[in-house]
C-alpha positions in Angstrom: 0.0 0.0 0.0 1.0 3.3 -0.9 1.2 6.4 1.9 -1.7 7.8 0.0 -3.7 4.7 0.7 -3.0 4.2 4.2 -4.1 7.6 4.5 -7.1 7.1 3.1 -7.7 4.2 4.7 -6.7 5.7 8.4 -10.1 8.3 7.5 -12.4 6.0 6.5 -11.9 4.3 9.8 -11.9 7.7 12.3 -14.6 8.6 9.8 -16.7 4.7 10.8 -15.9 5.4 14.5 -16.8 8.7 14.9 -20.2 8.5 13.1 -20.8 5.2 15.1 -20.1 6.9 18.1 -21.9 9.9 17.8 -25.3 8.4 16.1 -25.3 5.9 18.8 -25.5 9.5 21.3 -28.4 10.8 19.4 -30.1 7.3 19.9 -29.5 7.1 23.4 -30.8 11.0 23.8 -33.7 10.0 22.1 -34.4 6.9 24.0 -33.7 8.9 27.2 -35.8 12.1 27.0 -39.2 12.2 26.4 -39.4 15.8 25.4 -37.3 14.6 22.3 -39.8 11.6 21.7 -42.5 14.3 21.9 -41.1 16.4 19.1 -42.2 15.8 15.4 -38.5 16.5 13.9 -37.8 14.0 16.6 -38.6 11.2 13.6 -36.6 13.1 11.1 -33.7 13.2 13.1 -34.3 9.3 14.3 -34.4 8.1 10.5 -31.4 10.1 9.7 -29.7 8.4 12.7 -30.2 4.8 11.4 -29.4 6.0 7.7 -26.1 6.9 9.4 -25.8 4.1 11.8 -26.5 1.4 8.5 -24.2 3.2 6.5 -21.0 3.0 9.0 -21.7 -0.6 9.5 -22.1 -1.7 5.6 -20.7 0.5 3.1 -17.6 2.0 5.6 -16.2 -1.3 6.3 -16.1 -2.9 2.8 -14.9 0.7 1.6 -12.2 0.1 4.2 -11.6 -3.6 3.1 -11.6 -2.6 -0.3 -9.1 0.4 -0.1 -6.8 -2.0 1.5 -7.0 -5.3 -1.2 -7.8 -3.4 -4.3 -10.3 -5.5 -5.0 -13.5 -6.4 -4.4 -13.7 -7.6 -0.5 -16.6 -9.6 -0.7 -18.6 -11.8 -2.7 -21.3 -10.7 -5.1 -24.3 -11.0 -3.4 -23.2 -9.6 -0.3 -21.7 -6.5 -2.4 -25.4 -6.2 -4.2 -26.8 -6.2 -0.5 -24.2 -3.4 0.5 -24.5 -1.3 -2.7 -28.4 -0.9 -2.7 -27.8 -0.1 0.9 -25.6 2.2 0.0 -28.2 3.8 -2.6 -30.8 3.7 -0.2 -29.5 5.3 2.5 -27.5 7.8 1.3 -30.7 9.0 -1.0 -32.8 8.6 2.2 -30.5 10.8 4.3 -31.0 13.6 1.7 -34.5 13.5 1.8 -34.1 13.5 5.6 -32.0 16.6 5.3 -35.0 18.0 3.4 -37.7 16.8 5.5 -35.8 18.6 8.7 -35.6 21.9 7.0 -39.3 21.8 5.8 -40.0 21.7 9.4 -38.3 24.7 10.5 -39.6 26.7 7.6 -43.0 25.7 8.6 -42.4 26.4 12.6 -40.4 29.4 11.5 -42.7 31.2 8.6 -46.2 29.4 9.9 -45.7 29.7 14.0 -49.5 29.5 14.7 -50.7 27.0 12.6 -47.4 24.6 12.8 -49.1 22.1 15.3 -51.7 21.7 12.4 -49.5 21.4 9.4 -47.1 19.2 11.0 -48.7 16.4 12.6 -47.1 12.9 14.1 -49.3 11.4 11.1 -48.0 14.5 8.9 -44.4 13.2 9.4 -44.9 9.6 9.6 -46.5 10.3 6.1 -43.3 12.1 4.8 -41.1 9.7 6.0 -43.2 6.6 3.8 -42.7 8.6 1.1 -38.6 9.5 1.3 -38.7 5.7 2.3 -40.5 4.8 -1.1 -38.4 7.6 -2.9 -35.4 5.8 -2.1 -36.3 2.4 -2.5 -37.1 3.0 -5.8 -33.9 3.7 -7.6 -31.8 0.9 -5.9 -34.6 -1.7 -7.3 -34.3 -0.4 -10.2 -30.3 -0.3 -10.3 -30.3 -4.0 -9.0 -32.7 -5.6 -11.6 -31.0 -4.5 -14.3 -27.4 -5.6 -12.8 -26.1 -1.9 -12.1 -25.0 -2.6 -8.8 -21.4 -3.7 -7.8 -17.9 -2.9 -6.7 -16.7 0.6 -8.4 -12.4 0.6 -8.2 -12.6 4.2 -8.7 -14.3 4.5 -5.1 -13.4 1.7 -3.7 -16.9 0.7 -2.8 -20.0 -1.4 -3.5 -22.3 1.0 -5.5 -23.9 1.9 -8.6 -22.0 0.8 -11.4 -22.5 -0.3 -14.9 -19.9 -3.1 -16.6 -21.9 -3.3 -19.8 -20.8 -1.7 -22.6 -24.1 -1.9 -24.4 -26.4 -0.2 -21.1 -24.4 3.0 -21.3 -27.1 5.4 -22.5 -29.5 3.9 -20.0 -27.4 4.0 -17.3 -26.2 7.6 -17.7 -29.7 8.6 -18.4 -30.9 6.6 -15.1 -27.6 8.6 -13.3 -29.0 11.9 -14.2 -32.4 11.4 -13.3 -31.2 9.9 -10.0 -29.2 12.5 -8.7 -31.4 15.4 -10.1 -34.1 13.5 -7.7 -32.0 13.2 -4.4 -29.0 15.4 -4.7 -30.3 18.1 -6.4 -34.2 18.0 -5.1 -33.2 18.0 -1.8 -30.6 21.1 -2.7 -33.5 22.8 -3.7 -35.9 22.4 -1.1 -33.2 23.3 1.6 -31.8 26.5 -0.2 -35.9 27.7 -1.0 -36.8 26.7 3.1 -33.6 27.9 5.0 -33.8 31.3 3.1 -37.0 32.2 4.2 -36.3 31.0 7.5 -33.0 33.2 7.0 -35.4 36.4 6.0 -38.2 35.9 8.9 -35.1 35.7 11.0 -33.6 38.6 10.2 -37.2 40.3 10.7 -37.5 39.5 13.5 -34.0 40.7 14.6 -34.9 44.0 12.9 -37.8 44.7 15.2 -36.0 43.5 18.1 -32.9 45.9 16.7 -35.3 49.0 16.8 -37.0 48.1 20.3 -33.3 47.7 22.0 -31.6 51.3 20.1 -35.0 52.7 21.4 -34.5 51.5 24.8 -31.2 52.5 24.5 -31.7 56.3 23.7 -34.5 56.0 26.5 -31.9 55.2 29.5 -29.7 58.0 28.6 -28.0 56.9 32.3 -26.9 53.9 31.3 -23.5 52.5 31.8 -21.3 52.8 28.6 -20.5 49.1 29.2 -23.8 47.8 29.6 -25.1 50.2 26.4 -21.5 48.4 24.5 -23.1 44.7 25.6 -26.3 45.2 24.6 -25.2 46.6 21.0 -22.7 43.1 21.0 -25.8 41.2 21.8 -27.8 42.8 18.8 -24.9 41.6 16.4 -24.7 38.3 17.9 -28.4 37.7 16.9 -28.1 38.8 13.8 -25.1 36.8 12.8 -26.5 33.7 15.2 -29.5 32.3 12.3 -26.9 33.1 8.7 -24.4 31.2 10.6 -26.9 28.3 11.7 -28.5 28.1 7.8 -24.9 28.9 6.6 -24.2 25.4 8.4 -27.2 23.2 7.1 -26.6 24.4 3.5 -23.0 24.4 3.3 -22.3 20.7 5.0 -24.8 19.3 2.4 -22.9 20.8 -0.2 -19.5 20.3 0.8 -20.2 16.8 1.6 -22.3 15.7 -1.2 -21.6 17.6 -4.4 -17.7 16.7 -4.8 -19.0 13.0 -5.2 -22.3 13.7 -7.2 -20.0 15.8 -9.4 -17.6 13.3 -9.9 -20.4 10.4 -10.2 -21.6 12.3 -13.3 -18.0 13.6 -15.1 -17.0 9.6 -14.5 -20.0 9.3 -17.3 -18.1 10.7 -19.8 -15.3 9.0 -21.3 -13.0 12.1 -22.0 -12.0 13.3 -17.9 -9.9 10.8 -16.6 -10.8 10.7 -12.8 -8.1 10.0 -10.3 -8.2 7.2 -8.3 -7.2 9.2 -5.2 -9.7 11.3 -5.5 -12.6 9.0 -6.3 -12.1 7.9 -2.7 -11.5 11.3 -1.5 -14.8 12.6 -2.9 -16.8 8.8 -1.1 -14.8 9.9 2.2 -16.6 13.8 1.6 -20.3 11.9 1.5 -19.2 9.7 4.2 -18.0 12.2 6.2 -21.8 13.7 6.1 -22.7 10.4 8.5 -20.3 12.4 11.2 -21.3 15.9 10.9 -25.3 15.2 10.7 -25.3 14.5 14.6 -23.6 17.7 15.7 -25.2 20.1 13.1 -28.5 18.8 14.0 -28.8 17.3 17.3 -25.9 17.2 19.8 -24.9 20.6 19.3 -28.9 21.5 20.4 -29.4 23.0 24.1 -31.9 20.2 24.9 -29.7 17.7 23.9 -27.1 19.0 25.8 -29.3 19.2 28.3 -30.4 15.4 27.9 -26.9 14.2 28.1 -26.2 16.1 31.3 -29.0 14.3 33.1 -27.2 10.9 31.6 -24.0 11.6 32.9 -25.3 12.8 36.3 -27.4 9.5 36.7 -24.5 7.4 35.5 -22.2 9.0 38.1 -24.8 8.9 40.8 -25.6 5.0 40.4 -21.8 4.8 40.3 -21.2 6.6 43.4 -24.1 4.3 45.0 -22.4 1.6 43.9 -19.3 2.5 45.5 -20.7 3.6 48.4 -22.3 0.3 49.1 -19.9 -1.7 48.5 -17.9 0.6 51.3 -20.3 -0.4 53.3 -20.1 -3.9 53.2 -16.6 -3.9 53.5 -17.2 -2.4 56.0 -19.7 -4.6 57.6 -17.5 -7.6 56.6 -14.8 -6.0 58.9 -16.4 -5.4 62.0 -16.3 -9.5 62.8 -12.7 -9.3 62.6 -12.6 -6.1 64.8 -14.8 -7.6 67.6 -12.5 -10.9 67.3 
């Protein structure tokens, strides 16, 4: 193996432990708080969980295995299995994405009649249908054969051996990623800006209250007048740097391997090897990011894992504490002997 391979290889597997790691945080968050269970984008971010969960446990490992033997790592039907997995999930974690931020838009633009418009049935009925979405375009892929191992990424995926299926499979590409890269794309740009613009409304009105305030108390401290001004560009910079986030990780993470999935179609760019696992490391990478940007990073998660840790080190310090005890117990025989 070359450096640039055991390189690649060493981020695939921090990339595989870290996503297992924190996924399995968001799923014991969930499991623990109620509050969490209560919330409809509670489901959204549970689906995207598993997506991310199945995806570190299939496609990372042979990705891995097949990074380090340069060759397929498994048989055929457990590669099929793995790369309509692969298609699945990554297409349903997308939709996810886009289900998440049609909530906020709808909580954000829509406050008063959110609890009407998004309904546990309401998102229950989105999920079946991202679930349907992307289920469809793996059984497609896998009953016509265009589903194996891909030595450009290194990975059990979509790919086409046939000579003679070209046309279909680039038009089937096209239409693929148009429908779960770029779909999703849309729908987070058009709801995140609005939510960006009511935001910044908002923060307008609040702007004008505070400077009015402000001219009001004309005994105020210059330090507390200085705070409150910091405060009013804190806010403002708080929701562009949130949205900046969503957007930006989608793109950063996706694109480079959409992009490269459909230059790869056309027999003129020669693609890098290198760099066809570089850009699969980029979407993988989105399986470790998704639980900070959407869930640990959150005050009520951070909350929630507080009250784990305290109950952990409170059964803990029971434990110990009894066990002192009857040690101690245990001694006092001897003592009296």
């Amino acid at each position: 193996m070359s450096i640039w391979e055991l390189l690649l290889a060493f981020v695939v597997v921090v990339l595989m432990l870290v996503a297992l790691l924190a996924n399995v945080l968001v799923l014991m968050c969930f499991l623990y708080s109620a509050d969490i269970r209560k919330q409809v984008p509670g489901l959204f971010i549970l689906n995207l969980t598993f997506c991310n969960l199945l995806m570190a446990v299939s496609s990372m490992p042979l990705t891995l295995a097949g990074i380090i033997y340069k060759s397929q790592p498994a048989g055929d039907q457990v590669c099929h299995v793995v790369g309509f997995l692969e298609t699945f999930l990554t297409t349903n974690s997308m939709l996810s994405m886009a289900a998440l931020s049609m909530d906020r838009w709808i909580a954000v633009v829509f406050p008063l009649s959110y609890h009407s418009k998004m309904r546990y049935r309401d998102a229950a009925l989105i999920l079946s249908y991202t679930w349907l979405h992307s289920a469809s375009f793996p059984i497609v892929a896998a009953s016509l054969s265009w589903v194996g191992f891909h030595h450009l990424y290194a990975s059990c995926t979509l790919y086409n051996k046939r000579s003679e299926d070209r046309t279909q499979f680039v038009i089937f590409t096209g239409v693929f990623h148009a429908l779960s890269f770029l779909l999703s794309l849309v729908v987070l740009c058009f709801t995140y800006l609005k939510v960006l613009k009511v935001a910044r409304f908002h923060c307008k009105r609040i702007d004008v209250i505070t400077m009015q305030t402000l001219v009001l108390l004309v005994d105020i401290h210059p330090s507390v007048r200085e705070r409150c001004l910091e405060e009013q560009r804190r806010r403002r910079q708080r929701a562009t740097k949130k949205i900046s986030t969503f957007i930006g990780t989608f793109i950063l993470c996706f694109a480079p391997y959409v992009i490269t999935r459909l230059v790869e179609l056309s027999s003129v760019v020669h693609i890098n090897a290198h760099w066809g696992i570089i850009s699969k490391c980029l979407a993988y990478s989105k399986a470790v990011s998704d639980p900070f940007v959407y869930s640990l990073l959150r005050h009520q998660y951070k909350k929630t894992w507080k009250d784990i840790i305290n109950k952990i080190l409170k059964r803990s310090s029971i434990n110990s504490s009894a066990l002192a005890g009857e040690s101690h117990n245990r001694n006092l025989p001897q003592l009296n002997e």
